[in-house]
VOLOVO-835919 format. One line per 3 residues: number of its first residue (from 1); for each residue x, z, y of C-alpha. Coordinates in pm, whole numbers, plus 32768, in hexadecimal, padded with zeros to 4 digits. Layout:
BEGIN
NUM> X:Z:Y  ...
This chain:
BEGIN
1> 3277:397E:C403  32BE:3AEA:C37E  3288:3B8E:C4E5
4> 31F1:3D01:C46A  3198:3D2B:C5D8  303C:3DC7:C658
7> 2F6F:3CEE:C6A5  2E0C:3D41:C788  2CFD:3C79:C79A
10> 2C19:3CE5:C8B4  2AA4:3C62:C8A5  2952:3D1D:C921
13> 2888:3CDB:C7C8  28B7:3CCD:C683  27F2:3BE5:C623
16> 28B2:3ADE:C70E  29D6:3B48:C65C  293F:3B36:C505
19> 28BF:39E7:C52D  29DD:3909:C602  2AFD:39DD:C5EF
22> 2B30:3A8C:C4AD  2BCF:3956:C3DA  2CD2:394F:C4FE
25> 2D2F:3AE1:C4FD  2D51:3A9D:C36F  2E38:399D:C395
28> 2F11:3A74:C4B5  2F20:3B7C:C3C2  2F72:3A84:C291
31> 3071:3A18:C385  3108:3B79:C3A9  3056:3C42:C488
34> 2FDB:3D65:C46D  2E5B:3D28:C51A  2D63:3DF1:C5E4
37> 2C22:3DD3:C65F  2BB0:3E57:C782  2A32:3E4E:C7DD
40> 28FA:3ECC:C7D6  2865:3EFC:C67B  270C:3EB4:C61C
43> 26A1:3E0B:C4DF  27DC:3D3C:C454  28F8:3E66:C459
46> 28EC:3E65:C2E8  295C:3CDA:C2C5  2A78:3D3E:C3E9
49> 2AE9:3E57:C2E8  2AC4:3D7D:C1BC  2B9D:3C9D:C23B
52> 2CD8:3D69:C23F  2CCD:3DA8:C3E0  2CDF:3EE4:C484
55> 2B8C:3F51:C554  2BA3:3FF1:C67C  2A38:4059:C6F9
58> 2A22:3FFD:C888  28E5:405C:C953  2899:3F4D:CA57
61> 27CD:3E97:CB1C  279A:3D19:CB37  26C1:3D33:CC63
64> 2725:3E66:CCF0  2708:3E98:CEB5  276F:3FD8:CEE9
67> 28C5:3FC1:CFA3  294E:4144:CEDF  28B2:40EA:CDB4
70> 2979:3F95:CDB2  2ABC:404E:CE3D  2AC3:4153:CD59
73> 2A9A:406C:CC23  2BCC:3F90:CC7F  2C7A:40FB:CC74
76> 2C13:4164:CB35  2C8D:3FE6:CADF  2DE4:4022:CB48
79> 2DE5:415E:CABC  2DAB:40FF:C974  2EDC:3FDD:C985
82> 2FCC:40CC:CA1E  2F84:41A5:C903  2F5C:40C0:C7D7
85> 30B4:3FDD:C8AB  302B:3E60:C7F8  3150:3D7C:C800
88> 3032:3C6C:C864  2EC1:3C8E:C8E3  2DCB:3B5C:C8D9
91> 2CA8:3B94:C991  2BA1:3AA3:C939  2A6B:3A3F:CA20
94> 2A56:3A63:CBB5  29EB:3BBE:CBE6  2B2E:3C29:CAC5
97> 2C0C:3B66:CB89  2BD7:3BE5:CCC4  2BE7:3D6C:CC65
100> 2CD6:3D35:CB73  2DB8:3C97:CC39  2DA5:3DB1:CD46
103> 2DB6:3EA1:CC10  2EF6:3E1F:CB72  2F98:3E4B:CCD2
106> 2F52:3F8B:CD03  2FB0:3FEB:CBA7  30F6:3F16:CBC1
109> 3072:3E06:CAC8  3149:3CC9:CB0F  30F9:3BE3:CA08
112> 2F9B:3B71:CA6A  2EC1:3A67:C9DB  2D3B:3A0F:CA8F
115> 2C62:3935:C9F9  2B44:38BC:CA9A  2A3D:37E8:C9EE
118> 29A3:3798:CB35  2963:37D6:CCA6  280C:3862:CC14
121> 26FE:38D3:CCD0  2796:390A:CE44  27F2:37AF:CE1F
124> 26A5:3715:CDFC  25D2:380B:CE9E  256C:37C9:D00D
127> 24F9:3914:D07D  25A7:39E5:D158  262B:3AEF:D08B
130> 26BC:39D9:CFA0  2765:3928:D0EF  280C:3A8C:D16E
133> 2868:3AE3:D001  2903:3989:CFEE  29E3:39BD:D13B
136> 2A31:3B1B:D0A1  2ABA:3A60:CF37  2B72:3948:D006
139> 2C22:3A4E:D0C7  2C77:3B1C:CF8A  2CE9:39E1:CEFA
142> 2DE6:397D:CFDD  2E65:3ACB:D02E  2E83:3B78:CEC8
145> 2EB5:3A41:CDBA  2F74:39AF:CE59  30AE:39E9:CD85
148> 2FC5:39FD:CC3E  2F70:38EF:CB39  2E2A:386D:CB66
151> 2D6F:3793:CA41  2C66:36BB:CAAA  2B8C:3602:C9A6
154> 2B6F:34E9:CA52  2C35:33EE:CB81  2B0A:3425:CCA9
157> 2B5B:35BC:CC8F  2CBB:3553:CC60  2CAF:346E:CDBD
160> 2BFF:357A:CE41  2CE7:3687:CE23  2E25:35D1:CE80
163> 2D6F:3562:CFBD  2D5E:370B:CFFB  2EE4:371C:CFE7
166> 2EBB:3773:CE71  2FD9:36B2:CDC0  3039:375E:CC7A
169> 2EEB:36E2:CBD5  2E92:3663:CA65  2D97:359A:C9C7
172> 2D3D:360C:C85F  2BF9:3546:C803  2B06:3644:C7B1
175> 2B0A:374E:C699  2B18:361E:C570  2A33:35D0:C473
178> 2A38:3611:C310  2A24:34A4:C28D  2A02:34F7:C117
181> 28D7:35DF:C17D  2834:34EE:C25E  2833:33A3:C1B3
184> 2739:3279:C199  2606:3266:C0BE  2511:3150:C0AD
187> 23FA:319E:C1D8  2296:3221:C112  2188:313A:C120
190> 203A:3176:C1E0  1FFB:31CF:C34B  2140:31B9:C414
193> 21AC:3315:C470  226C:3343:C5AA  2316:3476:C5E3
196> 23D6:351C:C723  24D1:365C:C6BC  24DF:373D:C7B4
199> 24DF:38B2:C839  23A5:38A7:C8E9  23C3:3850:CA24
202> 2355:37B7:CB77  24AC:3715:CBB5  24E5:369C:CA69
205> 23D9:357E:CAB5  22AB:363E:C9DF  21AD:3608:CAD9
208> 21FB:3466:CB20  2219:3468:C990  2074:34EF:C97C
211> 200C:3422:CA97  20E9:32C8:C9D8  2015:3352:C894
214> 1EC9:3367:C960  1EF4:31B7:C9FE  1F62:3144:C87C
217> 1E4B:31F9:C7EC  1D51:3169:C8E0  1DD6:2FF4:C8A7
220> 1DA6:3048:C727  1EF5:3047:C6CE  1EF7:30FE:C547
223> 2009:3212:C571  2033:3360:C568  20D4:344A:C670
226> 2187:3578:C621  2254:3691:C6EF  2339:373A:C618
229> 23E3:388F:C6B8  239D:39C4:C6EC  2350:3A6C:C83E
232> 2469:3B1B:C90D  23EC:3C20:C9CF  2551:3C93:CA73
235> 253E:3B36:CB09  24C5:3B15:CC5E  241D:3988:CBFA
238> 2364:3A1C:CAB6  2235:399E:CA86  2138:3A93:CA2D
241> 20C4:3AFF:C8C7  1F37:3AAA:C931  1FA4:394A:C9F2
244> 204A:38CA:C897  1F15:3943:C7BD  1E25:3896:C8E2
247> 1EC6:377D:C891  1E8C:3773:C730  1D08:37B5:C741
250> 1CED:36C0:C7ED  1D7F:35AD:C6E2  1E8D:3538:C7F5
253> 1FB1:35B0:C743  2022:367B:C631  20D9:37AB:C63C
256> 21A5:380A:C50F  2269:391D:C59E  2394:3999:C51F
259> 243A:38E9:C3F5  2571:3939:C335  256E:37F1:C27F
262> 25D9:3719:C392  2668:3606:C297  253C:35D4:C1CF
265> 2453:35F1:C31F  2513:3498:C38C  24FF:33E4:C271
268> 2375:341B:C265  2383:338F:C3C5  2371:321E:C412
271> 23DD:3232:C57F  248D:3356:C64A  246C:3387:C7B3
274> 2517:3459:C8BB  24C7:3412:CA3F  2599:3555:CAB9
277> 25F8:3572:CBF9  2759:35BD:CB9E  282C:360C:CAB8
280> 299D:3673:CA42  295A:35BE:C90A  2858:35E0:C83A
283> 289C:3669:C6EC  2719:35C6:C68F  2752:3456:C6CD
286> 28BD:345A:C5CC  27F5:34EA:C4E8  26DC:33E3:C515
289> 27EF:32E5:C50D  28AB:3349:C3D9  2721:3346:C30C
292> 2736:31F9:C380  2600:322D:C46F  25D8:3160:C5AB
295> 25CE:31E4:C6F1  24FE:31FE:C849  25B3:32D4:C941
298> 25DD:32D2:CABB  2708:3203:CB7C  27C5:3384:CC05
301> 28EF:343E:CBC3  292B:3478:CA43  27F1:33AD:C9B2
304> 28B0:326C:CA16  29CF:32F4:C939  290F:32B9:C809
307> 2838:319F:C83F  28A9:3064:C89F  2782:2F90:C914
310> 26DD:2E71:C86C  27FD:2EF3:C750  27A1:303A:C68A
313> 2665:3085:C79A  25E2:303F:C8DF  2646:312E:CA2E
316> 2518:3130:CB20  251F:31AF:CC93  250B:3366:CCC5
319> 23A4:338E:CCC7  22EC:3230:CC9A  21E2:32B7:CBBC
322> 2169:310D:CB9E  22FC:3090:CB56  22E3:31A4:CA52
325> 2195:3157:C9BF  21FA:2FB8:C99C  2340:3023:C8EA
328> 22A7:30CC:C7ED  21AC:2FEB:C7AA  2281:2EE3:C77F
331> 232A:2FB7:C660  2207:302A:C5CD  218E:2EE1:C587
334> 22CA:2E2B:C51E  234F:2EB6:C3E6  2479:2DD4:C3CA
337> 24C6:2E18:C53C  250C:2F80:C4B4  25A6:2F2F:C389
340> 26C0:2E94:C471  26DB:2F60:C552  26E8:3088:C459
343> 281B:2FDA:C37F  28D2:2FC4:C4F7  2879:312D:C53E
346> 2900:3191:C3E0  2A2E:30C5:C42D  2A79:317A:C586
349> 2A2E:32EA:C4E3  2B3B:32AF:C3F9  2C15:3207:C4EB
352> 2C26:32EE:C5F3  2B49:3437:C5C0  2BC0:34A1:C460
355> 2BE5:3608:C468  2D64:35F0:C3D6  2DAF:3528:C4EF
358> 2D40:362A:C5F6  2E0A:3775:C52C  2F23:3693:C55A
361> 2F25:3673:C6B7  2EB0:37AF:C6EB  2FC2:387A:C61F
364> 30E1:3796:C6D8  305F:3824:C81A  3065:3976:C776
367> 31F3:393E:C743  3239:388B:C867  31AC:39BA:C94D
370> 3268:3AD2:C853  33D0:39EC:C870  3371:39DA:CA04
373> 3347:3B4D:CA3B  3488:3BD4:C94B  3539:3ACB:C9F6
């Protein structure tokens, strides 16, 4: 597809885009386009720039309240399409979609693409600003996407939508997985080592995962417990710096922080866990399924996409902290258990979350949307 049309991505942080979105905007501009990126630019700029793709700087907020300061950025937005005129925008995550998609009306944008990799945090959160927020989103929803294209990551969000009068929705299956990358290796020996990946925080499960780690280690049970993320202070269910480090004095759980080396981080682990609240679909548990590692995860939107129970992993209940703390056990002390259930993860990675597979989908929605709006 030689298209040499603009296309925008829209995303509030680089290092999102860096991370889950960059091997996609490649292949769009292998494919013909001629790619931009539009975000706010910390600390991974220089890999946007390396890659061939336009940056274009965008101040924002991902927690901002004030009413004019919100206003005036969806302004600047669609001042910046109007001006630059993409022949496609994609705007990638909730907060994207929802200025974006005001944005690209207002600067007479018709070819529109949202992606949202989950209901996030106003979805799982039961406290009243999350409720009103929530009304707020639905209303936006059904009033001003309407007539866009919508991809979902997995069926729930799909079901979901539809039920809101949203009918021109997709499901792409997460951002893919490099398979070659994140391959299989014989587990080490020694102490079982049971990992969960994860921004830090509360809704990703991180506090049922230290109290799991604090039952197994008073039946005995030989494993070690690691968190694996780095904190997210622009979030509003971080979990403080000082919590994570409390933690870790007191020989509950490890904290490794940060890591860049994702690949090699699974394939020192011997189980990997995830009891999220919810998810779009999480980038963590493909990985953990194409090393061939078996997973613990929790029975809600986008976990069960990966895991199929009793198969590659067990799905417990949201926030059963025992459920949690007998499924891992039971994998920590079987190693042929996870040997199975790590060739069936393997087998599903490559099956359905290979990364090729998703930039194929995803560019055919790209064309589809371009032939729609010339038409």
């Amino acid at each position: 597809m030689k298209s040499n049309k603009k296309l925008f991505y829209f995303v509030t942080e680089d290092w999102y885009f860096s991370l889950h979105w960059l091997h996609i905007a490649v292949a769009a501009q292998t494919a013909g386009f001629d790619v931009s990126v539009v975000t706010r630019v910390r600390d991974h700029g220089d890999a946007i720039r390396d890659a061939g793709l336009t940056l274009i700087p965008f101040e924002n907020s991902r927690q901002g309240m004030n009413v004019f300061h919100e206003i005036y950025t969806v302004v600047r937005l669609a001042r910046l399409f109007r001006s630059n005129a993409p022949d496609l925008v994609h705007n990638v995550a909730m907060k994207p979609t929802l200025y974006g998609s005001l944005a690209c009306r207002l600067g007479g944008i018709d070819a529109v693409v949202c992606t949202l990799a989950g209901m996030g945090w106003l979805f799982t959160s039961g406290t009243l600003v999350a409720k009103s927020l929530k009304r707020l989103i639905t209303f936006i929803f059904r009033h001003f996407l309407a007539n866009r294209l919508i991809i979902l990551q997995n069926n729930d969000d799909s079901r979901y939508l539809k039920n809101l009068g949203l009918n021109n929705v997709r499901v792409v299956r997460g951002a893919g997985v490099d398979t070659s990358k994140f391959f299989p290796r014989e587990e080490n020996a020694g102490t079982p080592l049971v990992i969960l990946p994860a921004r830090m925080l509360w809704d990703k499960g991180i506090q049922e995962f230290v109290e799991a780690a604090k039952i197994l280690k008073g039946r005995g049970v030989a494993a070690r417990f690691v968190l694996v993320g780095g904190v997210d202070p622009g979030n509003p269910a971080a979990i403080a710096h000082d919590q994570l480090e409390q933690w870790s004095r007191d020989g509950i759980v490890e904290w490794w922080g940060q890591r860049n080396d994702m690949a090699e981080v699974y394939r020192q682990a011997h189980v990997v866990c995830l009891p999220s609240y919810r998810e779009g679909l999480p980038t963590v548990l493909t990985e953990a399924a194409s090393c061939g590692r078996p997973i613990v995860t929790t029975d809600t939107v986008g976990c069960r996409e990966v895991v199929q129970h009793g198969g590659n992993g067990f799905l417990v209940s949201v926030g059963s902290v025992p459920e949690l703390a007998d499924a891992l056990q039971r994998l920590i002390e079987n190693g042929e258990l996870r040997q199975s259930m790590g060739l069936r993860g393997r087998e599903i990675s490559l099956r359905e979350f290979a990364v090729e597979r998703v930039v194929s989908e995803t560019l055919r929605l790209y064309s589809e949307v371009v032939a729609v709006v010339a038409s």
